[in-house]
C-alpha positions as a Markdown table, in Angstrom:
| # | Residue | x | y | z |
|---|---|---|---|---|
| 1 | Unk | 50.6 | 0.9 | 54.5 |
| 2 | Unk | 49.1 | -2.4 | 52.9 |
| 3 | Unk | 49.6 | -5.9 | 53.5 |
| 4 | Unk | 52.6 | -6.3 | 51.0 |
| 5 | Unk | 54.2 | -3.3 | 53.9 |
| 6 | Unk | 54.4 | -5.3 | 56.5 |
| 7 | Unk | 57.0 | -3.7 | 59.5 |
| 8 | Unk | 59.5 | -5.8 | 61.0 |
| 9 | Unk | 59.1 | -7.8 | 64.3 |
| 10 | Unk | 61.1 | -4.7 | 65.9 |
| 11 | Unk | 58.7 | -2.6 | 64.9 |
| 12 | Unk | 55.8 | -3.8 | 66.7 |
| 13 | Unk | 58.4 | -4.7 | 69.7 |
| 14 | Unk | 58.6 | -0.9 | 69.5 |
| 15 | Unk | 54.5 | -0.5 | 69.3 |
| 16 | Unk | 54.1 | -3.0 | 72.0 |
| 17 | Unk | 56.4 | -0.9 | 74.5 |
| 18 | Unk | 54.3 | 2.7 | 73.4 |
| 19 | Unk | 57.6 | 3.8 | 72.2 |
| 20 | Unk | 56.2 | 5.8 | 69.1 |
| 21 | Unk | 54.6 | 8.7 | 67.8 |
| 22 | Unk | 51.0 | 8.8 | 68.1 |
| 23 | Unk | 51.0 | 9.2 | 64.1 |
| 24 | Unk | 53.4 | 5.8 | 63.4 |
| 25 | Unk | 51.2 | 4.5 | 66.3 |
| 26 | Unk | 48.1 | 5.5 | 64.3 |
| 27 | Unk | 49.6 | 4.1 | 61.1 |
| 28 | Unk | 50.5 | 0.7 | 62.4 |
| 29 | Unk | 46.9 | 0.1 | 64.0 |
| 30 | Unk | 45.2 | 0.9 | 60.7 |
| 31 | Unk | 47.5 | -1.9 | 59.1 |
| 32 | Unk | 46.9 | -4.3 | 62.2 |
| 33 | Unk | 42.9 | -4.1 | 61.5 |
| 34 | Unk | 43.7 | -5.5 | 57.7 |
| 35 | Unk | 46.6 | -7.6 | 58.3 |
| 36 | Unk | 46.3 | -11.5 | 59.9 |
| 37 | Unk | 50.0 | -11.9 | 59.7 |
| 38 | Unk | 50.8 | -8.7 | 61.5 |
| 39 | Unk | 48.2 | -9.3 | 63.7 |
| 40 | Unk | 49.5 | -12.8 | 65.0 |
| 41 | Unk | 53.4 | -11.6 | 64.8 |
| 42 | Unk | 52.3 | -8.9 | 67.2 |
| 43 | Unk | 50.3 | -12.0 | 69.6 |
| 44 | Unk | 53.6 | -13.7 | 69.5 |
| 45 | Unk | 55.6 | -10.6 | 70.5 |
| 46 | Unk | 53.2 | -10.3 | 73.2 |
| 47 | Unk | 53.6 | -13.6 | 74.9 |
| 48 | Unk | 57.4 | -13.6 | 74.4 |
| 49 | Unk | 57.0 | -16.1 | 72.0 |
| 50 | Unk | 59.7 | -14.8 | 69.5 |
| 51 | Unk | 62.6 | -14.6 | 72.3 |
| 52 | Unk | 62.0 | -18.4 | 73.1 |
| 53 | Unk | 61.9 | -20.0 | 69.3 |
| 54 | Unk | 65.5 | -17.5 | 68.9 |
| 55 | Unk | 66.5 | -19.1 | 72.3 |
| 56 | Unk | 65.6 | -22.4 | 70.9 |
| 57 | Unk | 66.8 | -21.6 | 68.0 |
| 58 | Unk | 70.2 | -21.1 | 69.1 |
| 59 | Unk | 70.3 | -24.2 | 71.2 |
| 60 | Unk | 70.1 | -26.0 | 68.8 |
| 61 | Unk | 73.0 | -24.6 | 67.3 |
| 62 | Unk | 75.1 | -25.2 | 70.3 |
| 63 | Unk | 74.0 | -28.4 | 70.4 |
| 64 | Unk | 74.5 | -29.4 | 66.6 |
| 65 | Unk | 78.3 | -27.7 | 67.1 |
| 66 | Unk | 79.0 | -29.5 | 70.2 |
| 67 | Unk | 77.8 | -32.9 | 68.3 |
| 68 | Unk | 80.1 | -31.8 | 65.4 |
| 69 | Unk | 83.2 | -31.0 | 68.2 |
| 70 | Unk | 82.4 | -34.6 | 69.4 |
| 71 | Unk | 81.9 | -36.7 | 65.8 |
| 72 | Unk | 85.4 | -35.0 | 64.5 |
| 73 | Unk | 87.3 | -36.4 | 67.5 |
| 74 | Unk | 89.1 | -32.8 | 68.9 |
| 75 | Unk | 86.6 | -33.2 | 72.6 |
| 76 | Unk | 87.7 | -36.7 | 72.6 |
| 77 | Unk | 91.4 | -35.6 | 72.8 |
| 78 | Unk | 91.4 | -32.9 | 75.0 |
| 79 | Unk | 89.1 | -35.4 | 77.2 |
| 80 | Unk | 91.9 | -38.3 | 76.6 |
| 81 | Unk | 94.4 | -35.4 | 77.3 |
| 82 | Unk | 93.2 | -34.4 | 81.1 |
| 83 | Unk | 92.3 | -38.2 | 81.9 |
| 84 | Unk | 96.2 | -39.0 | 81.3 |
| 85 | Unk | 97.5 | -35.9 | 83.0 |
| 86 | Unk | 95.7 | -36.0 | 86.3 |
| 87 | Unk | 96.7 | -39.5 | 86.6 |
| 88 | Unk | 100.4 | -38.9 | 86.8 |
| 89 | Unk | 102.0 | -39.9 | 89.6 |
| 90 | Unk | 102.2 | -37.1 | 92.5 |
| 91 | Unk | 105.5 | -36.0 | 92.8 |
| 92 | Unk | 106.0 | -34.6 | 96.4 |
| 93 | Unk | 109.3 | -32.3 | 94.9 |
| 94 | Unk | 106.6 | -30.4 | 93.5 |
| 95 | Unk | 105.1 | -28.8 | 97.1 |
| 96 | Unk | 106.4 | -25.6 | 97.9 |
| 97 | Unk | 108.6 | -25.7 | 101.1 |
| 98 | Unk | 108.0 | -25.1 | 104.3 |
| 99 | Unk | 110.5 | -23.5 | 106.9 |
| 100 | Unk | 110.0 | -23.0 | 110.2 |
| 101 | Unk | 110.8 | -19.4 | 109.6 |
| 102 | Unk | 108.7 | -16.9 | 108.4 |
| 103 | Unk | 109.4 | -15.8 | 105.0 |
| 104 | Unk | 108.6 | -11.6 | 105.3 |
| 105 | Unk | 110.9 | -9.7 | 103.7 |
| 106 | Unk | 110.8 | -7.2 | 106.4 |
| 107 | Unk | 111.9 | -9.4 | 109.4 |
């Protein structure tokens, strides 16, 4: 394996958790002696660096989607919609009744 062979992130996710053979194990160190970029994807694995720029990543996705929601108006209406419906006037008719009676079937 050479430089142009790098393995994919999961790969040394895998090597990090001594999840493979001793041989792929074996083959993967030999390419980490020669290979800076390998070597600092697998120091980034290590200190959970990768999960936190996907989190970040992704949060910033949210957030660009919620700006988007809130620029094209459609928030703003559901928002204008449940300000205008909880401010309806109560209307007692509404309540479920109350008897003095108790309501079982079985009485």
């Amino acid at each position: 394996m050479n430089a142009n062979q790098c393995p994919e992130p999961g790969t040394w996710k895998t090597f990090l958790d001594g999840e493979l053979l001793d041989e792929a194990s074996a083959d993967l160190t030999a390419h980490l002696e020669e290979c800076e970029a390998c070597q600092q994807t697998l120091e980034r694995l290590a200190a959970g660096k990768e999960t936190w720029e996907g989190t970040a990543r992704q949060l910033a996705e949210a957030d660009a989607k919620a700006e988007q929601l809130e620029s094209s108006g459609h928030l703003r209406d559901v928002l204008n919609d449940l300000k205008t419906t909880s401010n309806r006037a109560y209307d007692p008719s509404l309540r479920p009744q109350q008897s003095s009676k108790s309501s079982c079937c079985f009485e």
